[in-house]
Structure formats: C-alpha cells, structure tokens
PQR file of N, CA, C, O and H, with PARSE charges and radii, in Angstrom:
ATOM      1  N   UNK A   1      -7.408 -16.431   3.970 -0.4000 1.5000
ATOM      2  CA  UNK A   1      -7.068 -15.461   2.947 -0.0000 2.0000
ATOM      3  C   UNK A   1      -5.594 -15.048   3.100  0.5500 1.7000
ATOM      4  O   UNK A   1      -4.889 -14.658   2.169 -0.5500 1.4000
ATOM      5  N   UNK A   2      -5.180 -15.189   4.491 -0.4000 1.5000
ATOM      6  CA  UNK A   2      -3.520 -14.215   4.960 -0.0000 2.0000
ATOM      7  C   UNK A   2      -2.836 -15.625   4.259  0.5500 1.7000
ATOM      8  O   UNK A   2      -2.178 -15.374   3.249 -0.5500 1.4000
ATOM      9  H   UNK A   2      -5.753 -15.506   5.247  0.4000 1.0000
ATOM     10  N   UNK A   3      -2.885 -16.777   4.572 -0.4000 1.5000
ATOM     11  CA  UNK A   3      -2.088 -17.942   4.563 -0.0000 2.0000
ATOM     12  C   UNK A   3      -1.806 -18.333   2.980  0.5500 1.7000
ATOM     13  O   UNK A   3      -0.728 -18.570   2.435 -0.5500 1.4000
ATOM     14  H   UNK A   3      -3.419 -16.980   5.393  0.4000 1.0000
ATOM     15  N   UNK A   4      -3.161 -18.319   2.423 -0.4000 1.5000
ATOM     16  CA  UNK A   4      -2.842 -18.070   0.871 -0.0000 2.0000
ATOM     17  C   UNK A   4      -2.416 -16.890  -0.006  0.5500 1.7000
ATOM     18  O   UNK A   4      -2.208 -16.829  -1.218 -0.5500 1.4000
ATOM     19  H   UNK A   4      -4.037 -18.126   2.866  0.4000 1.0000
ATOM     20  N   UNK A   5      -2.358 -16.107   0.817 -0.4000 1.5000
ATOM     21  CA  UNK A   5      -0.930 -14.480   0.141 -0.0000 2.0000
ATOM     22  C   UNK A   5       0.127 -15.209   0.540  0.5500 1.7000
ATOM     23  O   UNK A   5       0.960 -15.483  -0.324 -0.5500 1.4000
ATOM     24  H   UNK A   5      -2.526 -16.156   1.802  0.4000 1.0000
ATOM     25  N   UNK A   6       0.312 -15.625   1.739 -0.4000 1.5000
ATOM     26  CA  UNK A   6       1.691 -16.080   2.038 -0.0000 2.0000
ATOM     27  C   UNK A   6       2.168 -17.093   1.144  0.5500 1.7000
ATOM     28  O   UNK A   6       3.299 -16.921   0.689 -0.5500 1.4000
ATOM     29  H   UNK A   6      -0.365 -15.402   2.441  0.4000 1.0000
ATOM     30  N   UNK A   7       1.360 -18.392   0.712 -0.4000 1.5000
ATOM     31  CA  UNK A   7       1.837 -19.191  -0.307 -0.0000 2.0000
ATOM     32  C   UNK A   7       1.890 -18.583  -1.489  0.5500 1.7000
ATOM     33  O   UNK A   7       2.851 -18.941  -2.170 -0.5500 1.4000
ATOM     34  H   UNK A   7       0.441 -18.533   1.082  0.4000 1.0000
ATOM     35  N   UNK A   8       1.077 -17.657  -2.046 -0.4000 1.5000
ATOM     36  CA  UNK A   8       1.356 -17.416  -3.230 -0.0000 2.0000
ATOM     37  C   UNK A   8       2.955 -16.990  -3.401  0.5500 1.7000
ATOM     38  O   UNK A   8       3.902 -17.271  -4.136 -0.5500 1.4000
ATOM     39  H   UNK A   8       0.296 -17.366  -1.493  0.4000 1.0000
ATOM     40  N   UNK A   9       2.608 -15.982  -2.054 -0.4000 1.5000
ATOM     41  CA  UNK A   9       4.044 -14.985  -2.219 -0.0000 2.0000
ATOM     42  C   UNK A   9       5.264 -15.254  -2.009  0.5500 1.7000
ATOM     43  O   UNK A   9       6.280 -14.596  -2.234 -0.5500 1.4000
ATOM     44  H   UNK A   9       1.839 -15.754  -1.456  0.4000 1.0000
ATOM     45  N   UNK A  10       5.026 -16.801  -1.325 -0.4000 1.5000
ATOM     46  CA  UNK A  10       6.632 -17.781  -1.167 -0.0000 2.0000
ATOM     47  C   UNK A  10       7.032 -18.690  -2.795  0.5500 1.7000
ATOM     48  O   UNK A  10       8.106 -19.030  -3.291 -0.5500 1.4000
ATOM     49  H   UNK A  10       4.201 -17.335  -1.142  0.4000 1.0000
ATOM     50  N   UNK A  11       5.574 -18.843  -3.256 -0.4000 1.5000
ATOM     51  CA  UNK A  11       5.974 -19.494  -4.969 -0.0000 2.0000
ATOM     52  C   UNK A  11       6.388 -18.316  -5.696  0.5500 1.7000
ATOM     53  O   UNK A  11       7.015 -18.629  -6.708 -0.5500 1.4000
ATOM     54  H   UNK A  11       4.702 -18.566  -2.854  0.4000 1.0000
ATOM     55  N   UNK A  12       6.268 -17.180  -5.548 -0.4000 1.5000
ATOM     56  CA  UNK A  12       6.661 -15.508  -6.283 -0.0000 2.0000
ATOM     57  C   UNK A  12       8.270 -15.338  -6.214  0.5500 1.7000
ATOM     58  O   UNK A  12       9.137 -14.993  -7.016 -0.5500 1.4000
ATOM     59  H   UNK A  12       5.759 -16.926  -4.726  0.4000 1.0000
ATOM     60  N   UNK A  13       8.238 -15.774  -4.778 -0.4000 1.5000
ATOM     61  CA  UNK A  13       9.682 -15.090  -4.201 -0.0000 2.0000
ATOM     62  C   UNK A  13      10.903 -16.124  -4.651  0.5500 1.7000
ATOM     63  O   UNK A  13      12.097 -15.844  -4.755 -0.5500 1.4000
ATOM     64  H   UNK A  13       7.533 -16.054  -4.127  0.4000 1.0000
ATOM     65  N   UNK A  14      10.323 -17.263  -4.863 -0.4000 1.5000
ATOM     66  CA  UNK A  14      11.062 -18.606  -5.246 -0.0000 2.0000
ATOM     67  C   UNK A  14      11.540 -18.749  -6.783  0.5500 1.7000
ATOM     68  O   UNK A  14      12.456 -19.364  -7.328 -0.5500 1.4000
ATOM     69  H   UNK A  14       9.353 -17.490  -4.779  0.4000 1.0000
ATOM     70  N   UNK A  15      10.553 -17.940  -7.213 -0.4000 1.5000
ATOM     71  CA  UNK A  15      11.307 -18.181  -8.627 -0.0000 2.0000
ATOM     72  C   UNK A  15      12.066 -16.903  -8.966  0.5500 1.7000
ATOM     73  O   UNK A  15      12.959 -16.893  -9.813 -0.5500 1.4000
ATOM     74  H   UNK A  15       9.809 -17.440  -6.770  0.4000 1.0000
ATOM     75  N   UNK A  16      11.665 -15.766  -8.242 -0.4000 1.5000
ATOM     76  CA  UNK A  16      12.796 -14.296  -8.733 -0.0000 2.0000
ATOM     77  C   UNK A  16      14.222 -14.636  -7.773  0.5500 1.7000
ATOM     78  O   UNK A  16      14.629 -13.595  -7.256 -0.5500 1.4000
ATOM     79  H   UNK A  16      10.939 -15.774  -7.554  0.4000 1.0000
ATOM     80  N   UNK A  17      14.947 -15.681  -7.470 -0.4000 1.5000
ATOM     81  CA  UNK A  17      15.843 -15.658  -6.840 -0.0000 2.0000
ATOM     82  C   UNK A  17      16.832 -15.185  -7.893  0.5500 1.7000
ATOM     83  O   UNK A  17      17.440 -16.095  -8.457 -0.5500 1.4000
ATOM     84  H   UNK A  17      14.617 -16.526  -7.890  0.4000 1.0000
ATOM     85  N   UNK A  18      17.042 -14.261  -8.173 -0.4000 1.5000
ATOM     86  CA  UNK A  18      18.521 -13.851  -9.023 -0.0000 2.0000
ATOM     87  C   UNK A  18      19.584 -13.095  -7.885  0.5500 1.7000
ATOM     88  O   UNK A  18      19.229 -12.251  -7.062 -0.5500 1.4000
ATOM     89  H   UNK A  18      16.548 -13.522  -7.714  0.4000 1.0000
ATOM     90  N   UNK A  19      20.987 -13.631  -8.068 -0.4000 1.5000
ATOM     91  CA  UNK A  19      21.838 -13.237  -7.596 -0.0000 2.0000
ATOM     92  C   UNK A  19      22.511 -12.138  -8.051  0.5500 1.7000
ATOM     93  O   UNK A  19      22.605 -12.131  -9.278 -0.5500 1.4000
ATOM     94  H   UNK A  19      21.276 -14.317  -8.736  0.4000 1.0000
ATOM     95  N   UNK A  20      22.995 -11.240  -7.514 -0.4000 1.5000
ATOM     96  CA  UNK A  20      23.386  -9.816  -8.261 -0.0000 2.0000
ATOM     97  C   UNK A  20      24.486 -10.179  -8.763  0.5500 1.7000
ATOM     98  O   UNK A  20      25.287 -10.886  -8.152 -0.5500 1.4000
ATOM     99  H   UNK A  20      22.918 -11.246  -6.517  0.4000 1.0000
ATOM    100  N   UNK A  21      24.691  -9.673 -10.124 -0.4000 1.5000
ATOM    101  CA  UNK A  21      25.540  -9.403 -11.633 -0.0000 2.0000
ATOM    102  C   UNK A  21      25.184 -10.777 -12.243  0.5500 1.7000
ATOM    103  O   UNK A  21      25.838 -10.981 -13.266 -0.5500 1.4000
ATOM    104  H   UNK A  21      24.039  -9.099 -10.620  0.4000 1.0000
ATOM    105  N   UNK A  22      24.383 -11.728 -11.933 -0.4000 1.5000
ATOM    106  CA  UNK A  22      23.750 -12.609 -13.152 -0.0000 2.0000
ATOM    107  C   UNK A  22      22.326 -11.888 -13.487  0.5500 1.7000
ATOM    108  O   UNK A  22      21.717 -11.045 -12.828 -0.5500 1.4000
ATOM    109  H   UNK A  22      23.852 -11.562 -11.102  0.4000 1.0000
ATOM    110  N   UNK A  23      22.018 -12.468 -14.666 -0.4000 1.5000
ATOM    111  CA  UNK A  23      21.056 -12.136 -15.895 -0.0000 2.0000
ATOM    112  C   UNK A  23      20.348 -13.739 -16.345  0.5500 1.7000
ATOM    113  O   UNK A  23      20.984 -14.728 -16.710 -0.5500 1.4000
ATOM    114  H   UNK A  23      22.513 -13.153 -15.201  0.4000 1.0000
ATOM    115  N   UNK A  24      19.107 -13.633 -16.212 -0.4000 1.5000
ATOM    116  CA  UNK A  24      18.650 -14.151 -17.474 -0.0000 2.0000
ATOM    117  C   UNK A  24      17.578 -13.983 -18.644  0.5500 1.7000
ATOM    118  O   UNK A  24      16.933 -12.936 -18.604 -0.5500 1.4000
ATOM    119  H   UNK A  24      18.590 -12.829 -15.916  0.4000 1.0000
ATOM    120  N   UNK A  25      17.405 -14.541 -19.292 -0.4000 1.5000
ATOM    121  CA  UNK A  25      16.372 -14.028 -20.863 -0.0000 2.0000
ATOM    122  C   UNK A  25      15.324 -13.106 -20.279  0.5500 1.7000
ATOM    123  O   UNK A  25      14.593 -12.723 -21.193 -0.5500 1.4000
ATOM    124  H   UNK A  25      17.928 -15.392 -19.325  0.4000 1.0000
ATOM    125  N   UNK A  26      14.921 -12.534 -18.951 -0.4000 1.5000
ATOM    126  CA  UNK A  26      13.660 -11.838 -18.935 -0.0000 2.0000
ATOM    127  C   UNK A  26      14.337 -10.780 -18.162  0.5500 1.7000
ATOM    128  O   UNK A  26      14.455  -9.608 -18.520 -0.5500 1.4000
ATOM    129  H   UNK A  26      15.515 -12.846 -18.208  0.4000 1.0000
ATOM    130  N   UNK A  27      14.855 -11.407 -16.855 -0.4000 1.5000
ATOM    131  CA  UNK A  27      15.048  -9.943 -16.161 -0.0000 2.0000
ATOM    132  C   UNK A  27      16.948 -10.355 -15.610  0.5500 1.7000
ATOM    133  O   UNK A  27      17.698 -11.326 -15.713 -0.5500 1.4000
ATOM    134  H   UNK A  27      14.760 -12.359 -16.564  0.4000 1.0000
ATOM    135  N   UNK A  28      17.023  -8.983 -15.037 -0.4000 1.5000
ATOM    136  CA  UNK A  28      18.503  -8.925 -14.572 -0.0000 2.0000
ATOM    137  C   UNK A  28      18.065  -7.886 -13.128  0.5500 1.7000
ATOM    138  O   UNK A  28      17.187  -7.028 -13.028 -0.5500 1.4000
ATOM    139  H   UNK A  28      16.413  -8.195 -14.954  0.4000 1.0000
ATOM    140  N   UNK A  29      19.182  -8.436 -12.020 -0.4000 1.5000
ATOM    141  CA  UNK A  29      18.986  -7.950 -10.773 -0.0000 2.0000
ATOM    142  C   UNK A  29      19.393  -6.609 -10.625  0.5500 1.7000
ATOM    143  O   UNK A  29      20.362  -6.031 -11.118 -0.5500 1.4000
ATOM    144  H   UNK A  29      19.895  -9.133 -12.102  0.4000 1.0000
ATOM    145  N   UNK A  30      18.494  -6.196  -9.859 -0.4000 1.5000
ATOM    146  CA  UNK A  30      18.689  -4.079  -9.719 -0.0000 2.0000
ATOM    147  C   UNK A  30      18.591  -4.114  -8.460  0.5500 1.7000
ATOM    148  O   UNK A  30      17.593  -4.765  -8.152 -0.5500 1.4000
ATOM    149  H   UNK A  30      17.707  -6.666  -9.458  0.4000 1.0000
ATOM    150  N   UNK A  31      19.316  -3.607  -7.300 -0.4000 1.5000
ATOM    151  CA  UNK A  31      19.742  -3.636  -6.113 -0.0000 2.0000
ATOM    152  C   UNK A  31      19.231  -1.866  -6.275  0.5500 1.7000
ATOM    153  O   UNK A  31      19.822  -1.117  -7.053 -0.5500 1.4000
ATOM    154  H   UNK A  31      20.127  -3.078  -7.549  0.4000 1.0000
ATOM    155  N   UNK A  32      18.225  -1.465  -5.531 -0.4000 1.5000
ATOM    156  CA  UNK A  32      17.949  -0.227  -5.143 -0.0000 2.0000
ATOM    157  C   UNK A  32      18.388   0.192  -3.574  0.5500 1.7000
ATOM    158  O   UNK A  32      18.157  -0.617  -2.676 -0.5500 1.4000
ATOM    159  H   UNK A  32      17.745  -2.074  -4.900  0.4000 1.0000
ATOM    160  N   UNK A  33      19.031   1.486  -3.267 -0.4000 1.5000
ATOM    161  CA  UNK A  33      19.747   1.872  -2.385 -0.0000 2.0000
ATOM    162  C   UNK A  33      18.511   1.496  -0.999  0.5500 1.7000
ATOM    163  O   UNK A  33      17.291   1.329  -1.004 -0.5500 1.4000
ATOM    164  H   UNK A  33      19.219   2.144  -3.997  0.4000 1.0000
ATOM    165  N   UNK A  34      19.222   1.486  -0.264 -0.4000 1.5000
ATOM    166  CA  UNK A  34      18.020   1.516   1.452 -0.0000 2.0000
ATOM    167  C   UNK A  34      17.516   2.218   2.065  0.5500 1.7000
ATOM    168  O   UNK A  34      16.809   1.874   3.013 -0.5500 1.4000
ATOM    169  H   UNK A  34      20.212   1.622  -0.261  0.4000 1.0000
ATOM    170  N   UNK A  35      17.805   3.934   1.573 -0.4000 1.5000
ATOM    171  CA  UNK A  35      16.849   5.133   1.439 -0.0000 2.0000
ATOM    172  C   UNK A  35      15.535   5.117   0.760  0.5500 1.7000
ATOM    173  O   UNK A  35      14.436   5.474   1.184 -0.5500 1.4000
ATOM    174  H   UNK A  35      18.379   4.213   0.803  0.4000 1.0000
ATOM    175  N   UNK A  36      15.863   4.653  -0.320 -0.4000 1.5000
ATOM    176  CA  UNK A  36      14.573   4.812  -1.371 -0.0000 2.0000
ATOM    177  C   UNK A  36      14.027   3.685  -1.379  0.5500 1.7000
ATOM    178  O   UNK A  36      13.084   3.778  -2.166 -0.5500 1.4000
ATOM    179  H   UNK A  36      16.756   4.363  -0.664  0.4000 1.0000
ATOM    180  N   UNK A  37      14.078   2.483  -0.882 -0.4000 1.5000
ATOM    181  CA  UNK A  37      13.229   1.455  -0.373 -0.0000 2.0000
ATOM    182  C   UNK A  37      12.573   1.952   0.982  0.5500 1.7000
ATOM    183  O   UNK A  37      11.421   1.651   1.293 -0.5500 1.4000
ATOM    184  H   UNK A  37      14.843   2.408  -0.243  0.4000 1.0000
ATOM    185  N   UNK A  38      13.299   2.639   1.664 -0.4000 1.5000
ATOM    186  CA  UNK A  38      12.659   3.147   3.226 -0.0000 2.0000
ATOM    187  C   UNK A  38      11.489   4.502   2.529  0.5500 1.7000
ATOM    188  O   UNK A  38      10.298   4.405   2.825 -0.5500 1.4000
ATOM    189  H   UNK A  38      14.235   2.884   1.411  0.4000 1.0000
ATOM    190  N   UNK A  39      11.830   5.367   1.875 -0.4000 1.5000
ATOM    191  CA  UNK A  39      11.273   6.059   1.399 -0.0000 2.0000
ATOM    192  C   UNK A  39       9.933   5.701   1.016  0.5500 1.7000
ATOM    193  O   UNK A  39       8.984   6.125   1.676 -0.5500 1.4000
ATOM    194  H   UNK A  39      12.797   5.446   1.635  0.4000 1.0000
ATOM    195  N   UNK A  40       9.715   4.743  -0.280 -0.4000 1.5000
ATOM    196  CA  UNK A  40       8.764   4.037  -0.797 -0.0000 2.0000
ATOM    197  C   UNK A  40       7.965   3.537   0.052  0.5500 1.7000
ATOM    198  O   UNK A  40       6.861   4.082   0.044 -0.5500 1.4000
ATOM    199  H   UNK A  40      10.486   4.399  -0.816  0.4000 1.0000
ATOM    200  N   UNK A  41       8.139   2.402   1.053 -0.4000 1.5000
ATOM    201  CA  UNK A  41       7.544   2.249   2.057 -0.0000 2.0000
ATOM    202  C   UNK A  41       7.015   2.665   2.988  0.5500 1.7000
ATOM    203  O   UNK A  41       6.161   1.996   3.570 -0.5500 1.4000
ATOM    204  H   UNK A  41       9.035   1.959   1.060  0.4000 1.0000
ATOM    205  N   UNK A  42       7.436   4.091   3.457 -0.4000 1.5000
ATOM    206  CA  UNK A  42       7.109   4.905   4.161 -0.0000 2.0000
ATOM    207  C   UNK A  42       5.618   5.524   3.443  0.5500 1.7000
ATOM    208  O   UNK A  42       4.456   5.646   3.830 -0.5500 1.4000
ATOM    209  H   UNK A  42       8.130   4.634   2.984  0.4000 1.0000
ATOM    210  N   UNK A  43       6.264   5.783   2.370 -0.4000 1.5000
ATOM    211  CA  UNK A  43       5.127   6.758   1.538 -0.0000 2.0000
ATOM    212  C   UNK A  43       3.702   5.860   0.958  0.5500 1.7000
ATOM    213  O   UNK A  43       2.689   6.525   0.746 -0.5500 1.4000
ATOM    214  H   UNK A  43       7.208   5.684   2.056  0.4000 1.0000
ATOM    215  N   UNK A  44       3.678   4.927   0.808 -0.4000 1.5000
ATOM    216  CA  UNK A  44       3.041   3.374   0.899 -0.0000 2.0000
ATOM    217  C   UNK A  44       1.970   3.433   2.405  0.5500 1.7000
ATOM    218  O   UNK A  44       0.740   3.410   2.459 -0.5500 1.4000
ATOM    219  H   UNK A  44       4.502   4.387   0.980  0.4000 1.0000
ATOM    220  N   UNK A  45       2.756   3.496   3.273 -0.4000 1.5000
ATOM    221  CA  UNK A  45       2.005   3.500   4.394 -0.0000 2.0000
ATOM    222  C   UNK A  45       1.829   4.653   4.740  0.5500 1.7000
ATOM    223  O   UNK A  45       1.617   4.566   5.950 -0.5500 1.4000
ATOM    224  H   UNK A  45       3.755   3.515   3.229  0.4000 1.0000
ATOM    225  N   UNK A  46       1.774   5.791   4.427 -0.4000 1.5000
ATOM    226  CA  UNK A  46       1.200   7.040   4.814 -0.0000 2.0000
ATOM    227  C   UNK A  46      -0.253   6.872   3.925  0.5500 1.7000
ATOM    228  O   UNK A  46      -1.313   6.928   4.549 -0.5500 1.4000
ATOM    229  H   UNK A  46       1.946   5.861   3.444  0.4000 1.0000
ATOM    230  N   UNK A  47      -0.261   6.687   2.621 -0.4000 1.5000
ATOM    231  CA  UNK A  47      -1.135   6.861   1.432 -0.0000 2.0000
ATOM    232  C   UNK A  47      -2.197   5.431   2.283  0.5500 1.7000
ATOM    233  O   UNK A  47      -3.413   5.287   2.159 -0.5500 1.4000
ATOM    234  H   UNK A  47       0.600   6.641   2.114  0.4000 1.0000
ATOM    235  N   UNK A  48      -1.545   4.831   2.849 -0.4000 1.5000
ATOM    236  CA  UNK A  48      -2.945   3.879   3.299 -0.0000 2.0000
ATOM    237  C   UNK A  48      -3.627   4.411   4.695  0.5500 1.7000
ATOM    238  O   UNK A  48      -4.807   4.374   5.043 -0.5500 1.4000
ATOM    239  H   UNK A  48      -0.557   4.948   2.950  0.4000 1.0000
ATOM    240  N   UNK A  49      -2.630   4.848   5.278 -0.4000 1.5000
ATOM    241  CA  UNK A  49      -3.626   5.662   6.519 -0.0000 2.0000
ATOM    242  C   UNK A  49      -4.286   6.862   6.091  0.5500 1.7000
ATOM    243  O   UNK A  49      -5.147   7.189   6.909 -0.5500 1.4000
ATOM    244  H   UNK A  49      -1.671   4.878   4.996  0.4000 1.0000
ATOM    245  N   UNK A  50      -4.215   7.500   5.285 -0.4000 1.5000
ATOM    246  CA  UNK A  50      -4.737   8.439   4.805 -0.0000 2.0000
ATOM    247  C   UNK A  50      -6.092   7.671   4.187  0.5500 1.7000
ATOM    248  O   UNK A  50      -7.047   7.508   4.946 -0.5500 1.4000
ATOM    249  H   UNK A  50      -3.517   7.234   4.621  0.4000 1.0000
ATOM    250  N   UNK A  51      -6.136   7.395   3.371 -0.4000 1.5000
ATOM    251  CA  UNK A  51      -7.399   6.396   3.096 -0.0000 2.0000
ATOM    252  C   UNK A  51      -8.138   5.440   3.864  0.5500 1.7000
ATOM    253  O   UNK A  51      -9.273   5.080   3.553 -0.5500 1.4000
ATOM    254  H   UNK A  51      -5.360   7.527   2.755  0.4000 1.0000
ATOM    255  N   UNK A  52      -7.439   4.978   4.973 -0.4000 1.5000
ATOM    256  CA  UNK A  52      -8.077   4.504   6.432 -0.0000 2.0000
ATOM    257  C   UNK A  52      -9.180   5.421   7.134  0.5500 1.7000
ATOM    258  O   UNK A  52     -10.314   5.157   7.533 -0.5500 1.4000
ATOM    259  H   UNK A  52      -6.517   5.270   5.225  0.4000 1.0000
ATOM    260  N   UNK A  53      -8.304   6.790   7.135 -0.4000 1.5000
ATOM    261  CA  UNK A  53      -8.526   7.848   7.715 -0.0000 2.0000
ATOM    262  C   UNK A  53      -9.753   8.383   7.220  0.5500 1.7000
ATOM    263  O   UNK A  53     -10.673   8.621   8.002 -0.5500 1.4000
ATOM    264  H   UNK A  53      -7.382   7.005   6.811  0.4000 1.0000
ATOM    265  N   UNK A  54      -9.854   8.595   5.993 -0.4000 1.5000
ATOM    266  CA  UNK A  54     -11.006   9.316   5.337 -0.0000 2.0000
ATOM    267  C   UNK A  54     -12.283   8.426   5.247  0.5500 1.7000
ATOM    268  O   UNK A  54     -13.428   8.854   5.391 -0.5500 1.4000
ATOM    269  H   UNK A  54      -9.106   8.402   5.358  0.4000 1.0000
ATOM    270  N   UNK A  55     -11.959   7.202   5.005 -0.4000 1.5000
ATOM    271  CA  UNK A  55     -13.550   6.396   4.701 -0.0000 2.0000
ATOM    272  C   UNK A  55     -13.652   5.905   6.450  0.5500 1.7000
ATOM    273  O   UNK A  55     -14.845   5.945   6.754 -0.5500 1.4000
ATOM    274  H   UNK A  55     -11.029   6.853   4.888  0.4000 1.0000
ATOM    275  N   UNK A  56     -13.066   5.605   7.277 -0.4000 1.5000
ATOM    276  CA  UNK A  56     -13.345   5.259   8.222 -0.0000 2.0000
ATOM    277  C   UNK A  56     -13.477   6.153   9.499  0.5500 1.7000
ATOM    278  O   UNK A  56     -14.074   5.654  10.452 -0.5500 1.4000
ATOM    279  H   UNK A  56     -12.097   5.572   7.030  0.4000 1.0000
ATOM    280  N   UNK A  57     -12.863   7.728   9.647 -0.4000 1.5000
ATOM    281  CA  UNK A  57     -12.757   8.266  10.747 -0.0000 2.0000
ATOM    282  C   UNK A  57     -13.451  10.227  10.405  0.5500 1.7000
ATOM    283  O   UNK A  57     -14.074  11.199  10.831 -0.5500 1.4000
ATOM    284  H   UNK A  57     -12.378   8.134   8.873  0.4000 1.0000
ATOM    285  N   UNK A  58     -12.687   9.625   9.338 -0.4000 1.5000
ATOM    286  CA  UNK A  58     -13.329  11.297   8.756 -0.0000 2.0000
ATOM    287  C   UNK A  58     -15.200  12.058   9.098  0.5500 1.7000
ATOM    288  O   UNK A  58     -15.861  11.109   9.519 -0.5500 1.4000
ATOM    289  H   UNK A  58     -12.180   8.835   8.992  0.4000 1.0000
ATOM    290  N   UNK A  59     -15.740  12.832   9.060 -0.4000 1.5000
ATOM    291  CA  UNK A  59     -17.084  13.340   9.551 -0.0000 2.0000
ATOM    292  C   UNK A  59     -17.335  14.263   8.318  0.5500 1.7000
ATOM    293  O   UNK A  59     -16.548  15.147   7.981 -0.5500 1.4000
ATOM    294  H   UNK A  59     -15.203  13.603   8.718  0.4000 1.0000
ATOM    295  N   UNK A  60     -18.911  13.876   7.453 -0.4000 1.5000
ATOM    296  CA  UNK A  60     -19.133  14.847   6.713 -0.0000 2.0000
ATOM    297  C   UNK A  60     -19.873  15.981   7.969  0.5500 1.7000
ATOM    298  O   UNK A  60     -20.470  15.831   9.035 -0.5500 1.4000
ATOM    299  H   UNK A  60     -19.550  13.157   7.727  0.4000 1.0000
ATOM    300  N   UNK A  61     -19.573  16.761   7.400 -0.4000 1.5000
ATOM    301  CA  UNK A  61     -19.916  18.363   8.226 -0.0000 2.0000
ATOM    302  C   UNK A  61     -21.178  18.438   7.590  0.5500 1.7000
ATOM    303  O   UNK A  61     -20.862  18.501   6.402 -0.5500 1.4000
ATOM    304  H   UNK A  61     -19.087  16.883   6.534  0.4000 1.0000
ATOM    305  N   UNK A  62     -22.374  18.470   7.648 -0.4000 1.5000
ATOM    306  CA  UNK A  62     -23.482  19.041   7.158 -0.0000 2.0000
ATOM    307  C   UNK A  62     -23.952  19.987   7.845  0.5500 1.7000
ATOM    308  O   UNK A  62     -23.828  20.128   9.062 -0.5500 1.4000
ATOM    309  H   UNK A  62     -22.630  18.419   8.613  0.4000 1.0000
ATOM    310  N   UNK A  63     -24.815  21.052   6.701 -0.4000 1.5000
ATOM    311  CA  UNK A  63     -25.420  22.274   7.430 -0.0000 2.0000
ATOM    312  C   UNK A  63     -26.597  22.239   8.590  0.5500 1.7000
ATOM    313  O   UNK A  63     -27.456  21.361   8.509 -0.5500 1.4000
ATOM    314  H   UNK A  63     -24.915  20.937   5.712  0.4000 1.0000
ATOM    315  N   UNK A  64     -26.624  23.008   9.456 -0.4000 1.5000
ATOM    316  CA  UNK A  64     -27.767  22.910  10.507 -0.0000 2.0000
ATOM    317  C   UNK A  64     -28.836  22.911   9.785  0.5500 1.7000
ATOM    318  O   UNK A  64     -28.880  23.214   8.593 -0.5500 1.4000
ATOM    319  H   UNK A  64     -25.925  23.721   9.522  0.4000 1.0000
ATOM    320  N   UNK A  65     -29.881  22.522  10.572 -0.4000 1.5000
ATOM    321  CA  UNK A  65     -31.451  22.551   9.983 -0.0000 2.0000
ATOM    322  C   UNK A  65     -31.750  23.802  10.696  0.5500 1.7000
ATOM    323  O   UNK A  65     -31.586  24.145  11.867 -0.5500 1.4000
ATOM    324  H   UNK A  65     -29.845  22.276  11.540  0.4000 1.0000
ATOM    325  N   UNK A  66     -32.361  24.535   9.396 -0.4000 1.5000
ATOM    326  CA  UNK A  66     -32.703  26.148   9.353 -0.0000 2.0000
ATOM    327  C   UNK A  66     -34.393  25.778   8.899  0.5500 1.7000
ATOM    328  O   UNK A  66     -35.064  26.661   8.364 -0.5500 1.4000
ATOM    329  H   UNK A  66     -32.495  24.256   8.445  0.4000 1.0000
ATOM    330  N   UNK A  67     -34.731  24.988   9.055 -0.4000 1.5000
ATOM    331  CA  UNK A  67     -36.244  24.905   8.930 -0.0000 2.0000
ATOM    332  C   UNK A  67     -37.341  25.236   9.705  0.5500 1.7000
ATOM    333  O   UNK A  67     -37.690  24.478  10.610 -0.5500 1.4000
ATOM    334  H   UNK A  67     -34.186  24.271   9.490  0.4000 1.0000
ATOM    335  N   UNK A  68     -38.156  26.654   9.387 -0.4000 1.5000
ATOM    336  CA  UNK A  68     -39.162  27.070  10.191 -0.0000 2.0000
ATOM    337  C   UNK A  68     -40.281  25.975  11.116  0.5500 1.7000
ATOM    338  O   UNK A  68     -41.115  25.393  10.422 -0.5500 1.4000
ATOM    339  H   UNK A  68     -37.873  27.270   8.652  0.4000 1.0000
ATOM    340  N   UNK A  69     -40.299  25.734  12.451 -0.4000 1.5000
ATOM    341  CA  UNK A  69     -41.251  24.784  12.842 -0.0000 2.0000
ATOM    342  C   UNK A  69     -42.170  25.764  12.816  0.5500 1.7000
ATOM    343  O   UNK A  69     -41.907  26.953  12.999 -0.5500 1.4000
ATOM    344  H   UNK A  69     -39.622  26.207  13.015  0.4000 1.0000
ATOM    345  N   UNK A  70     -43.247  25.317  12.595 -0.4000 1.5000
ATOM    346  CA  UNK A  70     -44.917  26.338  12.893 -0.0000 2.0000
ATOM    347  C   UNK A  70     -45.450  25.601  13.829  0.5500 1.7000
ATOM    348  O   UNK A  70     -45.790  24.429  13.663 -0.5500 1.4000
ATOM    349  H   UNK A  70     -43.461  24.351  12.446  0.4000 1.0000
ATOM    350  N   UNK A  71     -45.578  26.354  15.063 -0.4000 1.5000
ATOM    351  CA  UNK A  71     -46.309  25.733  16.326 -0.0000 2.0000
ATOM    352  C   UNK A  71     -47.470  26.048  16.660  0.5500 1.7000
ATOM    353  O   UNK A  71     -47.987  25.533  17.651 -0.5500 1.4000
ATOM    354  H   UNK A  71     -45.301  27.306  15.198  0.4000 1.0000
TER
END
C-alpha cells in the first residue's frame, strides 16, 4: 500500500515540475514563504494526533452502578 503512494506520488510530482516565473495553460508556480509551509504542517500533524488521541487513547467516563443488590 506505502510503495504504491510512493509511485503514484513520484508520477504526481513528475508532471507539476514548473520552474518559478514560467506558466502554462492550467497552472503557474506560487512559491509560499517557509513559515507558513512549517505552520501548515505543523497544524496537519497536531489535528492527526488529536484524532489518534481520541479514538485510540481517550476513556469514556461512565457513571457508577447505583443499583440496589437485594440480598
């Protein structure tokens, strides 16, 4: 499954090769600063441990059993 993301994502990466200040008919290259790529990523991987966190580590709290035994 990892090896075929990787091929897909090397035929992906192969055809967006645009060099910055060329253009063609679909898209044109946007160079975003290295804050807000660090940013994004950061915030990317917080939002997945957080969801790691909750379905996998998290504890529902339920109420004690308040049920009369009759002995």
């Amino acid at each position: 499954m990892i090896s075929l993301s990787l091929i897909l994502g090397n035929i992906s990466i192969s055809y967006a090769k645009i060099k910055p200040g060329e253009t063609n008919s679909q898209f044109y290259y946007l160079e975003q600063p290295l804050p807000l790529k660090i940013l994004v990523t950061l915030g990317g991987v917080v939002l997945i441990g957080t969801e790691v966190w909750w379905f996998s580590f998290s504890r529902i709290k339920s109420p004690k059993n308040n049920v009369n035994k009759h002995t």
